[in-house]
C-alpha positions as CSV (number, residue, x, y, z in Angstrom):
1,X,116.4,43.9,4.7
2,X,119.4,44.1,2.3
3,X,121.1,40.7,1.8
4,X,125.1,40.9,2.0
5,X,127.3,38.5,0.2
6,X,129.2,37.9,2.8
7,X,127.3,36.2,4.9
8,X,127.3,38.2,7.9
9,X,123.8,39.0,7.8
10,X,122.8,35.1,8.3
11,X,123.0,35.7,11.8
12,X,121.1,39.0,11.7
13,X,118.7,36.9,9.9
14,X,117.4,35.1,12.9
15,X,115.8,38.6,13.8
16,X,113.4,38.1,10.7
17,X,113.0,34.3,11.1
18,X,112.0,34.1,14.4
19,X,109.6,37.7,14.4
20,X,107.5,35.3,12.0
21,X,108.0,32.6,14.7
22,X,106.6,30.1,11.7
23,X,107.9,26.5,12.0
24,X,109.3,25.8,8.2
25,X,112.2,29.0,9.3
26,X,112.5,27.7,12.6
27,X,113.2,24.4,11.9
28,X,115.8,25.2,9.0
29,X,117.6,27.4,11.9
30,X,117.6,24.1,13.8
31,X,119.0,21.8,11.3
32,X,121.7,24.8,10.2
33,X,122.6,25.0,14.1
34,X,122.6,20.6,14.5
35,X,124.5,20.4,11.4
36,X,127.6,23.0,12.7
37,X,127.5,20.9,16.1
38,X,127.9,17.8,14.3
39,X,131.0,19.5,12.6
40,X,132.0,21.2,15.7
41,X,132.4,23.9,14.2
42,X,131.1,27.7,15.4
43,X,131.2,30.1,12.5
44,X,130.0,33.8,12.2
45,X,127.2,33.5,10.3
46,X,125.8,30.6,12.5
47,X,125.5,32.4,15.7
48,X,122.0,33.5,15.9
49,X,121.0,30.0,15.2
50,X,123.5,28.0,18.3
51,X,122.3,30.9,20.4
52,X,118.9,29.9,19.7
53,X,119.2,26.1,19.8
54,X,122.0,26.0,22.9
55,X,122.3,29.0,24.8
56,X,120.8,28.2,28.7
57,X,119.0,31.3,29.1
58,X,116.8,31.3,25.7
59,X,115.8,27.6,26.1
60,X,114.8,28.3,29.1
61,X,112.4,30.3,27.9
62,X,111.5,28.0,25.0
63,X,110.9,25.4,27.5
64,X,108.4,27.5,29.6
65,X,106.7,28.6,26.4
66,X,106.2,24.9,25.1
67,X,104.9,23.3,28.7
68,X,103.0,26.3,28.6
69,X,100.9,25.0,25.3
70,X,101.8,21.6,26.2
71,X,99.3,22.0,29.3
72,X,97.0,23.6,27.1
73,X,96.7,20.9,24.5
74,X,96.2,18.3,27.0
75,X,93.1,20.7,28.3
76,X,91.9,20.8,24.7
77,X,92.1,17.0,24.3
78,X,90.4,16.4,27.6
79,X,87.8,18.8,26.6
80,X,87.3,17.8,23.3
81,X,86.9,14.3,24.9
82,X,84.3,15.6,27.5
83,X,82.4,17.3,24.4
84,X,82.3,14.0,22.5
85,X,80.9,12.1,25.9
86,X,78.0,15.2,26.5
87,X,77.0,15.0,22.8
88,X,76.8,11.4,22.6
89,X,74.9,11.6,26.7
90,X,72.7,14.8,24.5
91,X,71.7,11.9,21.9
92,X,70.7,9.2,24.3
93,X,68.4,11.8,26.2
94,X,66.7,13.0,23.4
95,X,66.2,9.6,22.2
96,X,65.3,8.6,25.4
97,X,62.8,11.5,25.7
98,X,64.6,12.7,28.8
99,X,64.1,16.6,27.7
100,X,65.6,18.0,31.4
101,X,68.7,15.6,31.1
102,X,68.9,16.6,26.8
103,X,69.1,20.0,27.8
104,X,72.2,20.2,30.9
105,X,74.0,18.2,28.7
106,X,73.6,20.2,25.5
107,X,74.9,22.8,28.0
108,X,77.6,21.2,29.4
109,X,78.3,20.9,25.2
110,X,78.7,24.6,24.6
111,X,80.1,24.6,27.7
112,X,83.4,22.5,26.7
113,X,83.1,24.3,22.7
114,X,83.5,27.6,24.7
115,X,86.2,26.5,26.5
116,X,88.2,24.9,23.6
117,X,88.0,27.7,21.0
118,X,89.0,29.8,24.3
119,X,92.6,27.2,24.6
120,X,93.2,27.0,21.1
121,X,93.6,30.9,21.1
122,X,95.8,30.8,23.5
123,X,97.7,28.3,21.8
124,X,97.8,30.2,18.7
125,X,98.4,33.7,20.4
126,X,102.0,31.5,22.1
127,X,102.7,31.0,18.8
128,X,102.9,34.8,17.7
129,X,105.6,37.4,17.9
130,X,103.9,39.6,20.7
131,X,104.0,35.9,23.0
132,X,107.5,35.8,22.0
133,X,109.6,39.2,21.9
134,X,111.1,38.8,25.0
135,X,112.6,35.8,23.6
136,X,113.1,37.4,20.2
137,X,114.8,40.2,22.0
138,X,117.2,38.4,24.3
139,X,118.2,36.3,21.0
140,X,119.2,39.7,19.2
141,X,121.2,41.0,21.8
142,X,122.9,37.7,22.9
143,X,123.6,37.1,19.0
144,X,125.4,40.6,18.9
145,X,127.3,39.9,22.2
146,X,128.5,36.7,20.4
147,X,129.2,38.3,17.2
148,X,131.3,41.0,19.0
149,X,132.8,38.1,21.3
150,X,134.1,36.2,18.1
151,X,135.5,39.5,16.3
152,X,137.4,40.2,19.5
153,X,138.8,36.1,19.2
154,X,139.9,36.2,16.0
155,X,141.5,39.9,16.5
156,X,143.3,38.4,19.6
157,X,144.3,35.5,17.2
158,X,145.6,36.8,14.6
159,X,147.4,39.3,16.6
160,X,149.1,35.9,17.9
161,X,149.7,34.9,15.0
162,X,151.5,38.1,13.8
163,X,153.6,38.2,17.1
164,X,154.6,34.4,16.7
165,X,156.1,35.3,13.3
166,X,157.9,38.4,14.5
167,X,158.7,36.0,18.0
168,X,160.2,33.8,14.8
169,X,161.7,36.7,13.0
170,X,163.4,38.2,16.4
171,X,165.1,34.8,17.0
172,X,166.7,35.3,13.6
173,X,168.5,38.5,14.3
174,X,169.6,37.3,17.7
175,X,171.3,34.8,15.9
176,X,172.3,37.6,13.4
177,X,173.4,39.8,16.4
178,X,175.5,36.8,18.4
179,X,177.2,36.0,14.8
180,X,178.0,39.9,13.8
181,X,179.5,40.2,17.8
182,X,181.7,37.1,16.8
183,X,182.8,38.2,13.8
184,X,183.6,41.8,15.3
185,X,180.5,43.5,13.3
186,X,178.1,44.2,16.4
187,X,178.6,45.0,20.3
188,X,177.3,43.6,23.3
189,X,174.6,46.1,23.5
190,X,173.6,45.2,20.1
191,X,173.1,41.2,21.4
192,X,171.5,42.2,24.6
193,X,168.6,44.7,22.6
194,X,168.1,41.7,20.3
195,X,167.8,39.3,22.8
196,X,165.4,41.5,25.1
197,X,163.0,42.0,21.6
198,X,162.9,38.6,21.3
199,X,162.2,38.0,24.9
200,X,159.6,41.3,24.8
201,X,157.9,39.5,21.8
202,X,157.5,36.2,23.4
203,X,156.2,37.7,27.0
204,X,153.2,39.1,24.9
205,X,152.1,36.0,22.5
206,X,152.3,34.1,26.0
207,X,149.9,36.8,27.8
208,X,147.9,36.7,23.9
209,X,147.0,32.8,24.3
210,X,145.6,33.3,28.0
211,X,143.3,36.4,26.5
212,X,142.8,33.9,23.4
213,X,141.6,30.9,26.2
214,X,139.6,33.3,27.7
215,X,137.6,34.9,24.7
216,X,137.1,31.4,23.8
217,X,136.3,30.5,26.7
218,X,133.3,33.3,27.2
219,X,132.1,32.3,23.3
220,X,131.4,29.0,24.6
221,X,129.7,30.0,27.2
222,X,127.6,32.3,25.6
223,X,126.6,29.9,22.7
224,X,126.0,26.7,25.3
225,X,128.7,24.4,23.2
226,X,131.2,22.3,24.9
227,X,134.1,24.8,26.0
228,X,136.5,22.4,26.8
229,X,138.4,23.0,23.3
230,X,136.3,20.5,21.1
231,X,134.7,23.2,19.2
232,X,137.1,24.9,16.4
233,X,136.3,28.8,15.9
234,X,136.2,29.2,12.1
235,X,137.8,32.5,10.7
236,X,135.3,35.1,9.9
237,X,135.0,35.5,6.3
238,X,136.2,39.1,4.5
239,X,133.9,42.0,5.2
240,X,131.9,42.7,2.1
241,X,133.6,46.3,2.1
242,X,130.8,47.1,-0.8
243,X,128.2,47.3,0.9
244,X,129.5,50.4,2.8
245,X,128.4,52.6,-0.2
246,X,125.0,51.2,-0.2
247,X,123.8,52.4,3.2
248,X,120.9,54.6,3.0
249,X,121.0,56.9,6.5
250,X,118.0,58.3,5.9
251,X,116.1,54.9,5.1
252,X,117.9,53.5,8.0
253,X,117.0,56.2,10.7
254,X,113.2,55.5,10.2
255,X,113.9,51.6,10.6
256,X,115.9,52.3,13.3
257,X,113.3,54.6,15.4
258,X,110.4,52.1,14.5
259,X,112.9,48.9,15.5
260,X,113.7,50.1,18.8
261,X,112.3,48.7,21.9
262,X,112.8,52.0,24.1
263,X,111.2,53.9,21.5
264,X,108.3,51.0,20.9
265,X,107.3,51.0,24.5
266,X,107.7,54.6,25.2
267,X,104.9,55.2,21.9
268,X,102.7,52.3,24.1
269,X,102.7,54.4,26.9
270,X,101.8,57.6,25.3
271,X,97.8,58.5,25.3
272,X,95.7,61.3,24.5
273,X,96.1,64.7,25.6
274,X,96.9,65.1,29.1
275,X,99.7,66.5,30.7
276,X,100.6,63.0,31.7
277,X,100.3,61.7,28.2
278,X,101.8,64.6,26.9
279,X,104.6,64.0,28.7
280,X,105.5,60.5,27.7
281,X,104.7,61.7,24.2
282,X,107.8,64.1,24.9
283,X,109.7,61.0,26.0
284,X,108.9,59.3,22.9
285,X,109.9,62.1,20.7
286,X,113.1,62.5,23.1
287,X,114.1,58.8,22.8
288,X,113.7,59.0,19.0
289,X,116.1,61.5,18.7
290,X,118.3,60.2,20.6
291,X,118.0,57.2,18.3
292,X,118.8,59.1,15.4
293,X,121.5,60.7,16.6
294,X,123.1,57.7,18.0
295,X,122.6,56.2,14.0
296,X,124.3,59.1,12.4
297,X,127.4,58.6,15.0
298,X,127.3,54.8,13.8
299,X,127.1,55.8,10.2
300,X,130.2,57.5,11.0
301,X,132.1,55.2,12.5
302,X,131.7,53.1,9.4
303,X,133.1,55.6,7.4
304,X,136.1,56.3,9.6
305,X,136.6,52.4,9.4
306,X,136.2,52.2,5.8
307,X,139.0,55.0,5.3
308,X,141.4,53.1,7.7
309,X,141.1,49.7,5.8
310,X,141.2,51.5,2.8
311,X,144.4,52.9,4.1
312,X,145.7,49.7,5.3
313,X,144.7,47.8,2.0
314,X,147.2,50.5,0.3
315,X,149.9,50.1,2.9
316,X,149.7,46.4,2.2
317,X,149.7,46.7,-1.8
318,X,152.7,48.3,-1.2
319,X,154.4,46.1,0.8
320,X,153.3,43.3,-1.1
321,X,155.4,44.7,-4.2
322,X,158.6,45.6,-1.9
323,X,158.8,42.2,-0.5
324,X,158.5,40.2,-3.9
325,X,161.4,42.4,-4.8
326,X,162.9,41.9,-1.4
327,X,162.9,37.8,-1.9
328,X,164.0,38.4,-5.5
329,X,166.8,40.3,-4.5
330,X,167.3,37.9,-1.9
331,X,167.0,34.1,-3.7
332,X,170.1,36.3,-6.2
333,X,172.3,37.2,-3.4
334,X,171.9,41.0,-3.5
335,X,170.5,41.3,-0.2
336,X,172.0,39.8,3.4
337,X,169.9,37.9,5.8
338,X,169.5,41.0,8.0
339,X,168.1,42.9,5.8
340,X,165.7,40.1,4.2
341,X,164.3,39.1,8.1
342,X,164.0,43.6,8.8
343,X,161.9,43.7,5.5
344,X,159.5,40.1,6.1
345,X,158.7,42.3,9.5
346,X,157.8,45.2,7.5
347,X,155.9,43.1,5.7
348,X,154.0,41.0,8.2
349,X,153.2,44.2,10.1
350,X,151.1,45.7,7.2
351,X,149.4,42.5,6.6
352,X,148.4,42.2,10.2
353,X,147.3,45.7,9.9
354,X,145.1,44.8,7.0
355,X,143.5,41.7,9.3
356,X,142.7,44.2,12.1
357,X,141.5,46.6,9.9
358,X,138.7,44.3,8.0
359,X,137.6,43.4,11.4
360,X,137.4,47.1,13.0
361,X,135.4,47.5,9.7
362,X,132.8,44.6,10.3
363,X,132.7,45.1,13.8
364,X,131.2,48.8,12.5
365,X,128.8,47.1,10.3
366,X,127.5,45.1,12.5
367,X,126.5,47.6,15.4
368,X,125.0,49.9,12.7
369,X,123.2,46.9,11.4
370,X,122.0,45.4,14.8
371,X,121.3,49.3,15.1
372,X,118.8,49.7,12.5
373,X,117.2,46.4,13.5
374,X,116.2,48.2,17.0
375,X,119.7,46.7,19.1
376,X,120.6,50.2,20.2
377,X,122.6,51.3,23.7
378,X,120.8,53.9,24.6
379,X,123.1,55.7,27.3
């Protein structure tokens, strides 16, 4: 599994962690997970672990598993107590001379050893992956739902943020257009088209903040934190674009096939050579094609997305240099207010565009990643 520097395989981490279901990984995911509640905090990279220390539906499933082996060590110790009570009863009988009584009890002995190394396999098969894939499963697809939950947050936000500058800029040239009218440089049509922009502008970061409530909202939800607005959503950190160029298709198609569940059940089924068998073989081969073709579709996607930030990176370098020359040319009097407020839109328009782009880019990422970890839709 590669490991990306930006941090957004932490949560795809989990996957690894809990497949080994050893308790040193399991309890660092628990202290990671306590120490963002105590911050109340929930960041990207932390989702796998507050989805497996909060979310309703995988404790639940924790909780069976551990009264599960909770009943089982509590048969072990009464056993082992029972065992203790027939070898010491074996002892007094053969002491005693008592060879009938000496011999049920050495049997009720093996008995109770019988029983306990039976328990204590039990307890150690709870312990192991195959007792806990369900789990394991439901983690990795409740961690992607978050993941894609949190992109589509901090999309929603930051277009808010973009349209509550331009709500700021739109103001402006109303102002600009009442002023101009008064001075007998604009019309009444040109007031009345600024004044509707700006009222356009605000109409949509208004509907953006209930969409923004409600993707919040929903995260909450998901991860099992308080979702009254307690816990802050922290901004997802830059997409490690390099890593784009390191993706091995061919590498990752074999993970992929072997990772998925359809696949992994479907090769279960299969057996020997009859027409039944050979027909869920043919479903097996069928579903790992389908796998394949679904990766190379993903493998696509990230290249499309790479090309469009790329795009938008260039788009912003070059607004970036226009509006340091704009403000130059402004802060010496060389440019009007008009003109200034037109070119900071131009300007906060590409940059927004840059936002959305990095996260259209990590969003692509991740479902190729969750992808080649066996997290496929399989339509």
């Amino acid at each position: 599994m590669r490991v990306l520097g930006s941090g957004r395989w932490s949560s795809l981490c989990l996957v690894a962690i809990a497949v080994s279901v050893s308790l040193s990984p399991v309890c660092c995911i628990a202290v990671r997970a306590e120490a963002a509640m105590q911050a109340y905090t929930i960041e990207y990279e932390e989702l796998g672990s507050l989805i497996h220390d909060n979310n309703i539906m995988v404790q639940n499933l924790i909780s069976n598993s551990d009264n599960q082996k909770q009943t089982y060590i509590e048969a072990v110790d009464f056993m082992e107590s029972e065992k203790a009570s027939a070898n010491r009863n074996k002892k007094d009988a053969k002491d005693s001379g008592d060879m009938e009584s000496y011999a049920e009890y050495a049997s009720w002995e093996a008995v109770y050893s019988s029983s306990i190394k039976s328990y204590n396999n039990m307890i150690e098969r709870l312990d192991k992956y195959s007792a806990n894939k369900n789990r394991i499963q439901m983690e990795q697809e409740l961690t992607k739902a978050a993941q894609s939950l949190m992109v589509s947050y901090e999309a929603v936000t930051l277009q808010k943020e973009y349209l509550t500058k331009m709500e700021q800029l739109s103001g402006k040239q109303y102002d600009i257009a009442v002023r101009q009218k008064q001075a007998g440089l604009a019309t009444d049509l040109d007031v009345q088209s600024a004044y509707s922009q700006w009222l356009s502008v605000q109409a949509t970061v208004s509907s953006l903040t209930d969409t923004e409530d409600s993707l919040y909202r929903s995260l909450c939800l998901l991860l099992g934190v308080d979702e009254t607005g307690s816990m802050k959503v922290q901004k997802i950190a830059a997409t490690n674009r390099n890593f784009v160029v390191e993706l091995d298709l061919e590498a990752d198609l074999e993970k992929a096939v072997n990772n998925n569940y359809n696949v992994i059940e479907a090769r279960k089924t299969s057996s020997g050579s009859t027409s039944a068998g050979n027909k869920k073989a043919r479903t097996s081969e069928e579903l790992e094609d389908k796998v394949k073709l679904v990766m190379r579709q993903l493998y696509e996607v990230v290249l499309q997305t790479k090309k469009s930030y790329e795009a938008a990176q260039t788009g912003y370098a070059s607004a970036q240099i226009a509006w340091n020359n704009v403000q130059n040319k402004y802060q010496l009097g060389m440019l009007g207010e008009a003109e200034y407020i037109q070119a900071e839109m131009q300007y906060t328009q590409k940059k927004a565009a840059l936002e959305s782009a990095d996260l259209e880019l990590l969003k692509a990422l991740d479902t190729y990643d969750w992808a080649v970890l066996g997290v496929m839709e399989l339509t």
